[in-house]
C-alpha positions in Angstrom: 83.1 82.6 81.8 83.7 85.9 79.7 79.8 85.2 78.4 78.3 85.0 81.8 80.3 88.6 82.5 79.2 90.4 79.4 75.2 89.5 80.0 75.2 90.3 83.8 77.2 93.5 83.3 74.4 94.8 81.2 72.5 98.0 82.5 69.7 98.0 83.7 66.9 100.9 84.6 65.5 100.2 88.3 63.8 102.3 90.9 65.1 102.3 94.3 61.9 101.3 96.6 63.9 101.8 99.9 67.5 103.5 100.8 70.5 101.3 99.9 74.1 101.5 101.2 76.9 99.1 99.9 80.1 101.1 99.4 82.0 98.3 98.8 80.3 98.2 95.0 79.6 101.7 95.4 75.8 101.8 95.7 74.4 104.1 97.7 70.8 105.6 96.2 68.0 107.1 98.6 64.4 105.7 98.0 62.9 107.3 94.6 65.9 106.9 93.2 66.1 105.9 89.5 69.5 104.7 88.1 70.9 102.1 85.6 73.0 99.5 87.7 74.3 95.9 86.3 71.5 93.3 85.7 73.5 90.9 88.5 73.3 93.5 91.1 69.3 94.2 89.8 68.5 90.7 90.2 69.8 90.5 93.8 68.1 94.1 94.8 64.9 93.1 93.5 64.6 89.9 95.2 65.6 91.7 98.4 62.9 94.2 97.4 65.0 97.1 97.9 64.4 97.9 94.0 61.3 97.7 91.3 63.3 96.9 87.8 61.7 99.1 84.7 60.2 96.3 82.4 60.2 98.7 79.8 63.4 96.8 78.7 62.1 93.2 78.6 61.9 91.3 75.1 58.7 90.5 74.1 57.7 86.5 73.2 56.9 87.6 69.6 59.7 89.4 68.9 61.8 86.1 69.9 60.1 84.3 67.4 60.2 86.2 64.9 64.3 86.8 65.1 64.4 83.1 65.4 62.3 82.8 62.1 64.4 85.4 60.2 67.6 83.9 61.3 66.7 80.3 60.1 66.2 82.1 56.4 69.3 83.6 56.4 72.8 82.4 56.0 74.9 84.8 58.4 73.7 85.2 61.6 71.4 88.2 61.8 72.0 91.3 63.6 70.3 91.2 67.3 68.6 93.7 69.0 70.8 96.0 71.5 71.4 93.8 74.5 69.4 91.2 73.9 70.7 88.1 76.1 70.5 90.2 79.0 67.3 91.5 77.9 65.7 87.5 77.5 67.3 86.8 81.4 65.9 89.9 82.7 62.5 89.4 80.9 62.6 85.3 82.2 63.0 86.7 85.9 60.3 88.9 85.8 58.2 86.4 83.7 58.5 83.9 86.4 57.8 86.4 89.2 54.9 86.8 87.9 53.9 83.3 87.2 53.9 83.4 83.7 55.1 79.2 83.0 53.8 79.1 79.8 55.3 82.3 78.4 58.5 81.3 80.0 58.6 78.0 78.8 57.9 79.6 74.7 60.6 82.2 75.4 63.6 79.8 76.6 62.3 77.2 73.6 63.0 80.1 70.9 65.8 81.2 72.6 67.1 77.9 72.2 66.4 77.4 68.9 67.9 81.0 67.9 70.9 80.5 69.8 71.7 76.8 68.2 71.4 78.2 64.7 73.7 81.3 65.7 76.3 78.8 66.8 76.1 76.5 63.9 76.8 79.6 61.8 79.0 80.6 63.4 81.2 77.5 63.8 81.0 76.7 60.3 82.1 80.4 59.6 85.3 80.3 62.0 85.8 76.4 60.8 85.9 76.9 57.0 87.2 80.9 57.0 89.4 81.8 60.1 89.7 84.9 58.8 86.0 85.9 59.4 87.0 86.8 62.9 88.7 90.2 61.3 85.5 91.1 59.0 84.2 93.6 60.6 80.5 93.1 58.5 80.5 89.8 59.9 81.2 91.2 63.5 78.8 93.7 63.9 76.1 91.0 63.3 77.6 89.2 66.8 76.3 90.6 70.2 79.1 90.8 72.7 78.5 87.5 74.1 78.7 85.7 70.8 82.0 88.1 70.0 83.3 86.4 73.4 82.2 82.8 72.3 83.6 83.1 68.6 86.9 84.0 70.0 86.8 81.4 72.2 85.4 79.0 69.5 88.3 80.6 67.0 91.1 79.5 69.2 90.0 75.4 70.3 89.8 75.6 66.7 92.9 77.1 65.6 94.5 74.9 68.1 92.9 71.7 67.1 94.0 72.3 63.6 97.3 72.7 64.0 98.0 70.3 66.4 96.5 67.7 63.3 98.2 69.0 60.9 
């Protein structure tokens, strides 16, 4: 799926903990190392323990909630912080690492919520003006994955419709 693609391709700040060598996705860093490398291929280092990510990046619980509160008030969806999907999977990883169940378990139950209200807007928007999908205002609110999913949502739509009517 194009969403899956756009969230794991993120960057992400890590710190090499031991030499790595995969030419084949051209990775090759010397212990000490600190680079920004795709949040798929951070994941998969980590566990390995070849790399320490920088949680520098990770969304914090509050902030969650209080996006979700804001975007329940408001009638477009809101703008979201820079990279925040990848930013929730990254800071669920290290959460559980850590242990954390309870923070977890708040984060994904806001998430939820945010993301459900983002997607009734959204297909409301795309259902009842088609046209949104050129307005740039309404655009920049969308994060890359949600740009990916309106598409998608825009054309089963489009496609529906006129196989009705």
């Amino acid at each position: 799926m194009a969403f899956r693609g756009v969230v794991y391709s993120y960057p992400v700040r890590v710190v090499f903990k031991k030499d790595v060598d995969i030419p084949l996705l051209g990775i090759s860093h010397k212990a000490g190392t600190e680079v920004d490398i795709p949040l798929y291929l951070a994941l998969k280092l980590e566990e390995m323990g070849a790399v320490e990510i920088d949680d520098r990046n990770l969304i914090q619980p509050k902030e969650v909630a209080s996006l979700k509160y804001v975007e329940q008030r408001e009638s477009y969806p809101t703008k979201l912080p820079e990279g925040f999907y990848p930013r929730v999977k990254l800071t669920v990883h290290v959460l559980n690492k850590r242990g954390d169940v309870k923070a977890v378990r708040n984060i994904l139950q806001d998430v939820r919520e945010l993301v459900v209200e983002r997607i009734r807007k959204m297909a409301v928007l795309v259902a009842t003006r088609p046209d949104i999908i050129n307005d740039q205002n309404f655009l920049e609110r969308l994060t890359p994955e949600e740009k990916a999913l309106l598409h998608s949502m825009y054309v089963s739509l489009s496609s529906f419709t006129l196989s009705i009517t």
